[in-house]
Each structure stands twice: as C-alpha cells, then as structure tokens.
MARKEDO-859606 format. One record per residue (C-alpha): x, y, z; residue number from 0. Coordinates in steps of 0.5 Angstrom, whole numbers, plus 500, padded with zeros to 3 digits. Each point is the difference from the previous one (the first is absolute). Last residue first. Layout:
MARKEDO-859606
rec east:X north:Y up:Z num:NUM
...
END
This chain:
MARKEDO-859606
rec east:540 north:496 up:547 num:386
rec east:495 north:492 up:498 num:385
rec east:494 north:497 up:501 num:384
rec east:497 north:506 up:504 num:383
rec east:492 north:500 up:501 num:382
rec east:496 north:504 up:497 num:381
rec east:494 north:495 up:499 num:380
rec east:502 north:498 up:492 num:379
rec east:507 north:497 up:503 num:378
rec east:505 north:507 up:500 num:377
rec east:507 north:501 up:497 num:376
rec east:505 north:506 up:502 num:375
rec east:504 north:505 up:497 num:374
rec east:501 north:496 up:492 num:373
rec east:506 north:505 up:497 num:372
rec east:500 north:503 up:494 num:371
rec east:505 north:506 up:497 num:370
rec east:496 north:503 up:495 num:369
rec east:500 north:505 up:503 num:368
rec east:493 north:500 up:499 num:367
rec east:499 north:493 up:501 num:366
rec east:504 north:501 up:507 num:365
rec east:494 north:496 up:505 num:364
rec east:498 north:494 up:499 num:363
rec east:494 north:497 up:505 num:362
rec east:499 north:493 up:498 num:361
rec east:493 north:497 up:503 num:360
rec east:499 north:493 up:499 num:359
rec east:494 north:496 up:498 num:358
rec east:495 north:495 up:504 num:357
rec east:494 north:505 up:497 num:356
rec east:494 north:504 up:503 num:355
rec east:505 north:505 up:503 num:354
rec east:503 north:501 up:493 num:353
rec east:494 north:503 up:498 num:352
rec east:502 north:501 up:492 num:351
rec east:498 north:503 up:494 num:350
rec east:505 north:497 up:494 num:349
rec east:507 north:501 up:499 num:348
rec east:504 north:494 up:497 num:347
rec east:508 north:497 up:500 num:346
rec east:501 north:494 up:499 num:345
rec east:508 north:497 up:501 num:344
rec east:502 north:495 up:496 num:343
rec east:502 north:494 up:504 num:342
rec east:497 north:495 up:495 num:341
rec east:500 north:502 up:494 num:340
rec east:494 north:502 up:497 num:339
rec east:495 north:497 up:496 num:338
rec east:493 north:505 up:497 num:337
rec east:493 north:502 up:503 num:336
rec east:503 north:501 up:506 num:335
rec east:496 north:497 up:507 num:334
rec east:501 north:502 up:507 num:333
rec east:502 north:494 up:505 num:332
rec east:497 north:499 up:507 num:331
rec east:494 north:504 up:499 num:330
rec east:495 north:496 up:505 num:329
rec east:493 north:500 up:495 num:328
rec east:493 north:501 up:500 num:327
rec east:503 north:507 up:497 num:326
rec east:503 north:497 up:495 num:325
rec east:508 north:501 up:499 num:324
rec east:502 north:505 up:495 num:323
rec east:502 north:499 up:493 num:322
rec east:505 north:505 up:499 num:321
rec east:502 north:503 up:493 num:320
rec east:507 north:500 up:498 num:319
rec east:506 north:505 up:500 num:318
rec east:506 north:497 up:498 num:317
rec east:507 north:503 up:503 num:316
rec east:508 north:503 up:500 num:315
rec east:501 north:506 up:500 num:314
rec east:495 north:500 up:507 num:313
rec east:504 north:494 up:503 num:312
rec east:501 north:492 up:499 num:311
rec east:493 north:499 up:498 num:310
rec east:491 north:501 up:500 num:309
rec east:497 north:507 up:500 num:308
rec east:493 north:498 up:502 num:307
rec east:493 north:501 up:497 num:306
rec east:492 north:501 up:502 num:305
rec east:499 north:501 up:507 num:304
rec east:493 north:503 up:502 num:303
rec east:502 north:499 up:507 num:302
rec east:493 north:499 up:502 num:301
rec east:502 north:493 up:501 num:300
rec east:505 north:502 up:505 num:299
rec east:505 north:495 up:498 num:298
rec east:508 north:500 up:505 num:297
rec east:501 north:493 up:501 num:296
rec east:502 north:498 up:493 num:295
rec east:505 north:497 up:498 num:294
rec east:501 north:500 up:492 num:293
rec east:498 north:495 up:494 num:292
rec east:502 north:500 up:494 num:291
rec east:496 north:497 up:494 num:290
rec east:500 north:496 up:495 num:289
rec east:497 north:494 up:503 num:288
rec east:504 north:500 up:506 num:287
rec east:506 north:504 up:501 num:286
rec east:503 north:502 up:508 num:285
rec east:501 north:504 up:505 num:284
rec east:501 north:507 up:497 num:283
rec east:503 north:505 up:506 num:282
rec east:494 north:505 up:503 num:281
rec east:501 north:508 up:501 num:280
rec east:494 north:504 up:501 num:279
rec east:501 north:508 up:499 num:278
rec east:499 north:506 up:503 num:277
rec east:502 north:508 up:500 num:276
rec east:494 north:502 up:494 num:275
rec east:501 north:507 up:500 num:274
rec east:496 north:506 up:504 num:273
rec east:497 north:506 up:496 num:272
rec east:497 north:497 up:494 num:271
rec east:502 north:498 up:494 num:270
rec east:493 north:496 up:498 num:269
rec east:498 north:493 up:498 num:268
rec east:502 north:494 up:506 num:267
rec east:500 north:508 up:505 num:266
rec east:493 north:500 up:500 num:265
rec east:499 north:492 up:502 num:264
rec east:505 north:503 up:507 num:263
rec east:507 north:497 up:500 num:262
rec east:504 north:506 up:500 num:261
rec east:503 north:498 up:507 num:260
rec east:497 north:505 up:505 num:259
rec east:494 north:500 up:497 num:258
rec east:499 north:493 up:500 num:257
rec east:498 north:502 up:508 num:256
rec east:498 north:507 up:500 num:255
rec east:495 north:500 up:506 num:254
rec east:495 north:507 up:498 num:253
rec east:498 north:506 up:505 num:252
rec east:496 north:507 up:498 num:251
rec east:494 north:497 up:496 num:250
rec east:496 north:505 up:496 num:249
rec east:500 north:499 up:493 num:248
rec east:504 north:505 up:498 num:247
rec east:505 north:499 up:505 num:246
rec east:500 north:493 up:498 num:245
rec east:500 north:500 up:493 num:244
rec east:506 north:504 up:501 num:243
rec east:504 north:495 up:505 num:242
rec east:499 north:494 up:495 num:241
rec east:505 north:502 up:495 num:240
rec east:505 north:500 up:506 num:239
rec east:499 north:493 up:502 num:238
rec east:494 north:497 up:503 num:237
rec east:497 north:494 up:496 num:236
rec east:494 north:499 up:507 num:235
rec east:500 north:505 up:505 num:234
rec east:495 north:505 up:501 num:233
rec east:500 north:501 up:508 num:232
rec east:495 north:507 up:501 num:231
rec east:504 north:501 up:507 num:230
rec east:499 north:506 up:504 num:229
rec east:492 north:500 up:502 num:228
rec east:498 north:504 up:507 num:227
rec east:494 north:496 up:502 num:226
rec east:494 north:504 up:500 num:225
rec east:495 north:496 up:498 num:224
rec east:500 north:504 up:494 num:223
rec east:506 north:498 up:499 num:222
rec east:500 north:493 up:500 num:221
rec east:494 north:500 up:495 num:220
rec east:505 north:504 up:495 num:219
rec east:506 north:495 up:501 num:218
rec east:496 north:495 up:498 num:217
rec east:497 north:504 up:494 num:216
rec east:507 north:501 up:497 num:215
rec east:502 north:492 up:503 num:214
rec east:494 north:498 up:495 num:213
rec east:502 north:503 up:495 num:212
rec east:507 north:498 up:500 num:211
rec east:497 north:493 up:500 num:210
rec east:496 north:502 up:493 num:209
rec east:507 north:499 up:497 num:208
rec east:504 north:506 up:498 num:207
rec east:503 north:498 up:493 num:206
rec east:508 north:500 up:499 num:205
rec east:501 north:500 up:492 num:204
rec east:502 north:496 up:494 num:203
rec east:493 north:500 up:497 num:202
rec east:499 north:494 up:498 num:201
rec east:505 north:497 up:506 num:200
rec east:496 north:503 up:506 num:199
rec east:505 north:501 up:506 num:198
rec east:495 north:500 up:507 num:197
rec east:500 north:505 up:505 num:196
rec east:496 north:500 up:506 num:195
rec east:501 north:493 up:502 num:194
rec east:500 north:499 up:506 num:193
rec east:496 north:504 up:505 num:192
rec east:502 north:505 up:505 num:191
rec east:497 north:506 up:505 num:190
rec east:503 north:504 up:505 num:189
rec east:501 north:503 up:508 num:188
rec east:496 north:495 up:504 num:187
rec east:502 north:501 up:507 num:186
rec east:500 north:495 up:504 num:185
rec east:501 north:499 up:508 num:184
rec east:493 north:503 up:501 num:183
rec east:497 north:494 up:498 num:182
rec east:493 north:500 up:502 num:181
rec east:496 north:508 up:497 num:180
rec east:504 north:502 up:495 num:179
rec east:502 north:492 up:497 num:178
rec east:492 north:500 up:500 num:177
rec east:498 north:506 up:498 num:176
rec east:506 north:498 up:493 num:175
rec east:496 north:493 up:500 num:174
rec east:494 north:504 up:499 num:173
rec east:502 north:504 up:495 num:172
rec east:504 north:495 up:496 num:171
rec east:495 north:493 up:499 num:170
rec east:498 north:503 up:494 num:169
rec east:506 north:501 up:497 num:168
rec east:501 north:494 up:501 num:167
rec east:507 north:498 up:504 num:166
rec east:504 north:495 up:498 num:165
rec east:502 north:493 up:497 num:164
rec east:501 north:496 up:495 num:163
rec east:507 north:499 up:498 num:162
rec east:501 north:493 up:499 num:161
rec east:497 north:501 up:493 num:160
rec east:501 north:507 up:498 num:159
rec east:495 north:505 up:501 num:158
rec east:499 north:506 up:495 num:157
rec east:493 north:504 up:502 num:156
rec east:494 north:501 up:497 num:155
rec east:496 north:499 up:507 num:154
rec east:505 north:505 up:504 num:153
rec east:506 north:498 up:504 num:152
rec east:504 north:502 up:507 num:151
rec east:507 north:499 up:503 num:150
rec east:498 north:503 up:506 num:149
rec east:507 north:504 up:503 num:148
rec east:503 north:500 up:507 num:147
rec east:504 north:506 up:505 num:146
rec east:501 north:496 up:507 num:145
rec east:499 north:505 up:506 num:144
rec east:505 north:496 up:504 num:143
rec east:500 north:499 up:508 num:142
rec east:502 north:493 up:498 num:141
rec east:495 north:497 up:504 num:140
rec east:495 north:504 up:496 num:139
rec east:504 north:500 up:494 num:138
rec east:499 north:492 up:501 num:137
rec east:492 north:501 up:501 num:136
rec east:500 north:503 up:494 num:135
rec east:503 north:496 up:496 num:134
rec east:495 north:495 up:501 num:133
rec east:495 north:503 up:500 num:132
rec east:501 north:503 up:493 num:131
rec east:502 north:492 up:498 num:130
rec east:493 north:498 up:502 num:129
rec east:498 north:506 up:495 num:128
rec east:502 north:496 up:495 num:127
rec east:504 north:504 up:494 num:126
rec east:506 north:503 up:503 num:125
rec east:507 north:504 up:498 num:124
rec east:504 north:502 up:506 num:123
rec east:503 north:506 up:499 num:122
rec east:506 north:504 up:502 num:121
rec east:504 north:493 up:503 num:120
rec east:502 north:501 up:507 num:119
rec east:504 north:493 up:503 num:118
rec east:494 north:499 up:504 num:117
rec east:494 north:500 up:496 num:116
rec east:504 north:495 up:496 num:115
rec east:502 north:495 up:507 num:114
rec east:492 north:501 up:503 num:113
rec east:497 north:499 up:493 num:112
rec east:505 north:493 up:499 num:111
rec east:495 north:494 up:503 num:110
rec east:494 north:504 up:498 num:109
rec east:503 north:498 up:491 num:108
rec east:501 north:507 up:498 num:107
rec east:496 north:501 up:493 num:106
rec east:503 north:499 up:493 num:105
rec east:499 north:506 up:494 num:104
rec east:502 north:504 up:503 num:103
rec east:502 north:498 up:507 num:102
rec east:506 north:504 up:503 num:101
rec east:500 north:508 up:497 num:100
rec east:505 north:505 up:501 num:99
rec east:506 north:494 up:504 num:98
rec east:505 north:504 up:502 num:97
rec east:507 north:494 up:498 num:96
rec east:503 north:497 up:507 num:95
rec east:503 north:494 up:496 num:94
rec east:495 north:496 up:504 num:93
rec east:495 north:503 up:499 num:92
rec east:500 north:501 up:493 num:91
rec east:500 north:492 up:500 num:90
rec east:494 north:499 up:504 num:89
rec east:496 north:505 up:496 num:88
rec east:502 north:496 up:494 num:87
rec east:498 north:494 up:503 num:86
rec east:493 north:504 up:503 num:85
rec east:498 north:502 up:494 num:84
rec east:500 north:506 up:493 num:83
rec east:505 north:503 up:504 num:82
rec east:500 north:508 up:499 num:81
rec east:507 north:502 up:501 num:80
rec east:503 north:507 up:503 num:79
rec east:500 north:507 up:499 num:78
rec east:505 north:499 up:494 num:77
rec east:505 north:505 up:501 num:76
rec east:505 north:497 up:496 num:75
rec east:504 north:496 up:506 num:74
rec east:492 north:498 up:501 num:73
rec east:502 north:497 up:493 num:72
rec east:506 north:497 up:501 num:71
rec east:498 north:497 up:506 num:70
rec east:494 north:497 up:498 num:69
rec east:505 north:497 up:493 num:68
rec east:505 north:497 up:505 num:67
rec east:493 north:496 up:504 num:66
rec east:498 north:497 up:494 num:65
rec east:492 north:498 up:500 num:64
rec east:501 north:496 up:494 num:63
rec east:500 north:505 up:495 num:62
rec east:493 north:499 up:499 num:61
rec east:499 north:501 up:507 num:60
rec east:504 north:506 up:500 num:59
rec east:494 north:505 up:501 num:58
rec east:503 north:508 up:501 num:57
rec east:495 north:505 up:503 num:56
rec east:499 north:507 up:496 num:55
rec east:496 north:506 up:503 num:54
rec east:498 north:504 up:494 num:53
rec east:502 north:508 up:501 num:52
rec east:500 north:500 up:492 num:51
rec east:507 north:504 up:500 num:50
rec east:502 north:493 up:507 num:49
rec east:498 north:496 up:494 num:48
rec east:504 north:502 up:495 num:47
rec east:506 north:500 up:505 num:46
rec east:498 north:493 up:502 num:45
rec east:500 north:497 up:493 num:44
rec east:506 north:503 up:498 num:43
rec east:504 north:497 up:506 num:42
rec east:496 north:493 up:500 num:41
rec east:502 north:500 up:492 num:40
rec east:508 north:502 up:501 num:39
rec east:499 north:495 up:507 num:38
rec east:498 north:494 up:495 num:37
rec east:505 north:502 up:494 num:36
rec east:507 north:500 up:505 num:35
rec east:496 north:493 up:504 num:34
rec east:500 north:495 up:493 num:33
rec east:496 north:495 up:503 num:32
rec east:502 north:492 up:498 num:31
rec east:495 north:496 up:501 num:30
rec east:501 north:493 up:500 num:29
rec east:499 north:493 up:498 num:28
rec east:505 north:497 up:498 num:27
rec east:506 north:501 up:505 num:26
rec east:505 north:507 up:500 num:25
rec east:508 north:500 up:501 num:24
rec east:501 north:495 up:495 num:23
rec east:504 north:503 up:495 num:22
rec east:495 north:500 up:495 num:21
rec east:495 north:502 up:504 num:20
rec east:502 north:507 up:503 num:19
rec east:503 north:500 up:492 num:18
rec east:493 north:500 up:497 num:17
rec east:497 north:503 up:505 num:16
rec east:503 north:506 up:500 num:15
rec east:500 north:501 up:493 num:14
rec east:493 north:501 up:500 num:13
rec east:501 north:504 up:506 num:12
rec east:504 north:505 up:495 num:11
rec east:496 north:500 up:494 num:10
rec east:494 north:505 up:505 num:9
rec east:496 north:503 up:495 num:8
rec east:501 north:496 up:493 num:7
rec east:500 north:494 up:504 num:6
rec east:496 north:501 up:505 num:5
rec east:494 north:503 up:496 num:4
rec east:500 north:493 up:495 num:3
rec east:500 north:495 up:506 num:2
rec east:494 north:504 up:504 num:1
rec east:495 north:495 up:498 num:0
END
C-alpha cells in the first residue's frame, strides 16, 4: 500500500532494511521505524496543530506501543499519550510516559480504575455508566476530581464491530444530571467518537462522518447542562492534513496514530506533509509450486499490501505481488507470485497494527546522516529485546 511512496520518499530505509537483514542484525518478521522521519513528522504536526489550537495526543499502538518513540514525543512537547486499552496504559505507565487520555476505545477493567485513576491521567474515556461510578469512587478515595470524556453516538453513526459502545445522544441530559448530582469526584469535561473522518477513495479526500456530527451536537447538549466542555476528541486518519478539516468543522482535539508515521489511507495516494517511515521485512523461506513463500508474523488483514521489494540489496531486487494470507488463516508464510531465492530479503510497506502481531520492532536512528544505527529492538507490546 505505502511501498511506491517509501521508495520514492523515504529511498534511504529501503535501503536500511536490505542491509540491516542481509548482515543478520535483523530477523524475518519486522518493522524497521526510521525515527529521524517519525520526529520530523511528529514535529510538523505538532506545531500546525499548536497554530490551529488542536490538542493533540499520540497513539502508538499501531506502532506496538513502544516506549522509546512515547519519550520522544513528550520530548517534543506532545501532552502525553491517549492508550487505546488497559495493556498499553500499563506500558506508558511503567515507562512514566503522561497518559492524556486512557480508554479509548477499551475501558479500564475495575481491577486497575484505582491504579489508573492514581497515576493522574488527564482524561479518562468512558461509555457505561457503571465505570463512572467506579472511577468516582476511586478520586473519592484519592481526594482527586478525575476529568472523563463520554464517547457517544448517534443512530447514523459508524461503529465497527468489536467497538459497540457509547452513550446515546438521547440518553446524555439526563446522565449529565446524573453525574452532576451522584458522582461529584468526576467532571465531564468533553466528548469523542470514532471515526470521525474517513478516507473516501472515489473522490481522493478526507469525509467527515456522521460520528463527527454527533460529538458536535453531543457537546451542544452538555453545554446546556451546563457543563464546561473543552474537549471536542475527533480522532481518526490524524496527520497535519487533518488538522484543518478539524477547525473547520468544529473539533478541538485529534490522536494522530498512523500519522506520525506516514501511513494514513490518504498518504498511499497523496504527497502529503509526513513521509512514510515504516517497513515490513521477511526473508524467503522457501518455493512451492511456483511461487516463493515468506515468513510471515506480522499481517493486519487491513493491511491492503500489494508487492514486495524482493533481494540482496536495494540495487539489487525484483518487485512481486504478495499474496496475502486468508483471514481465517494464521500468517505463518507471505505469499509471492513468483520463485525466489532462499534467503533473500523481503522488503514491503503496508498498513500496519504491530500491537495485534508477533512482530519485532526496529528502531534505526541516523537515516538522514546516512549513518544508520539500530537503537533498540522491542517485541510488539513494547517490551525491549535488544539495546
């Protein structure tokens, strides 16, 4: 999906990971993240958003929740990370990285609210009100006045499956009474919903979705609670492109994920702002009828992948299609739609979610030096392999 671009934009992690495998410092099955081009993007972002006065938060569990890049970005300036569930929230806290927002688009399990609510995240996401009770009850023990968010929705909204959840917009006076009047250790400062922007392929452009709608009038009805509303939370296909529509539409707040990589739907067909700094390298195992076959680990089966850069080095390779894995299938291998030489190295670029894979992480600094150098490998949680 994003091979074309990365080649023509970003030739040097090409490169990378042809020689980083072929000297045997990297295995089959990983993502190799060029972090100059990462923090270039991140940087740009963050000053076009801090221009538009859009809140941003950073989500990394597509980039396997890694803990080196959460630095970097707080580094930046970044107000801290928005984890999409309780494992990744665990990760940022053990790292000490400011959580913005935990729980969206996964709850806190009632075994962790009292930990969570603790370690001081800006905003808590919720969409029960059972978990508003229960985080209440642990600010009340804390002393705290814990900040949440409803994610909500509408009856035209988009929900994708595993993600059905929220508040009605019907339902939203009354509960805001509710929370007003019982739980006075929260305060609803804001609204969210996902996804509030979509990449329409027929006409090449960012679409609002009704979802944004929805959080509009949501914030709307709050306000005439009389609630003090801060946080209009837009998120999905975040990146500086996005950032306008926002304003302009009426959101305050996005989670620039794919983003910060390049590796938004919008960036596969457009030079846009951030360039694509992520790659997926495997190793040829073997032929069978015909074809070549790599190891696999690492599918998303929204990856959309399409070809493979396939050789000894970026001067020397055969681009072929990729056949990917079915989706009741485990992806042990990739398929090619040619023969290969065993132990030639596979080099693709595709829409990832590393957090859902058995992949490694790669973390190469010195690409724009041209002087590469491997600063740490993670597992796909974010735990380190190797300094």
């Amino acid at each position: 999906m994003f091979l074309e671009q990365t080649v023509k934009r970003n030739p040097e992690l090409i490169k990378t990971s042809f020689d980083l495998h072929q000297r045997g410092q990297i295995q089959p099955d990983s993502y190799v993240i060029d972090v100059d081009t990462f923090l270039e993007n991140a940087s740009f972002m963050l000053k076009e958003a801090k221009e538009k006065d859009i809140r941003l938060f950073f989500m990394l569990k597509q980039a396997g929740r890694n803990p080196y890049l959460a630095k970097k970005l707080v580094e930046l300036g970044y107000e801290g990370a928005v984890v999409v569930d309780y494992k990744e929230a665990r990760v940022m806290m053990d790292h000490r990285i400011p959580i913005a927002n935990a729980g969206h688009l996964v709850q806190i399990p009632t075994a962790q609210v009292g930990e969570i609510v603790a370690y001081r995240p800006r905003m808590i996401t919720v969409y029960s009100e059972e978990k508003i009770s229960q985080i209440h009850e642990a600010a009340k023990k804390l002393g705290l006045l814990q900040e949440i968010i409803l994610r909500v929705y509408g009856d035209w909204d988009t929900i994708y499956p595993g993600q059905t959840a929220g508040f009605h917009l019907e339902t939203l006076k009354n509960l805001a009474e509710r929370v007003k009047a019982q739980y006075p250790c929260v305060r609803i400062g804001g609204v969210t919903s996902f996804p509030c922007f979509l990449y329409e392929e027929t006409i090449h452009d960012l679409v609002p979705t009704e979802n944004l709608e929805t959080v509009k009038k949501a914030a709307e009805i709050l306000k005439e609670c009389g609630l003090h509303v801060t946080i209009i939370n837009t998120p999905s296909a975040s990146c500086t492109y996005t950032l306008s529509k926002i304003r302009e539409l009426g959101g305050n707040c996005a989670e620039p994920g794919h983003g910060l990589t390049g590796t938004t739907p919008m960036h596969a067909d457009h030079l846009l702002a951030e360039v694509p700094c992520v790659t997926y390298v495997s190793e040829i195992s073997h032929n069978f009828k015909g074809q070549a076959y790599c190891y696999g680990g690492g599918y998303y089966r929204r990856s959309h992948v399409k070809s493979a850069l396939v050789g000894k080095s970026f001067n020397n390779f055969t681009e072929m299609g990729v056949i990917p894995p079915s989706n009741e299938s485990i992806d042990y291998h990739f398929g090619l739609t040619k023969e290969g030489t065993v132990g030639d190295t596979v080099v693709m670029a595709f829409r990832y979610q590393i957090f859902v894979t058995r992949s490694d992480v790669v973390l190469v600094e010195g690409l724009k030096n041209k002087k590469p150098r491997i600063v740490g490998i993670y597992d796909s949680m974010g735990k380190i392999i190797k300094t």
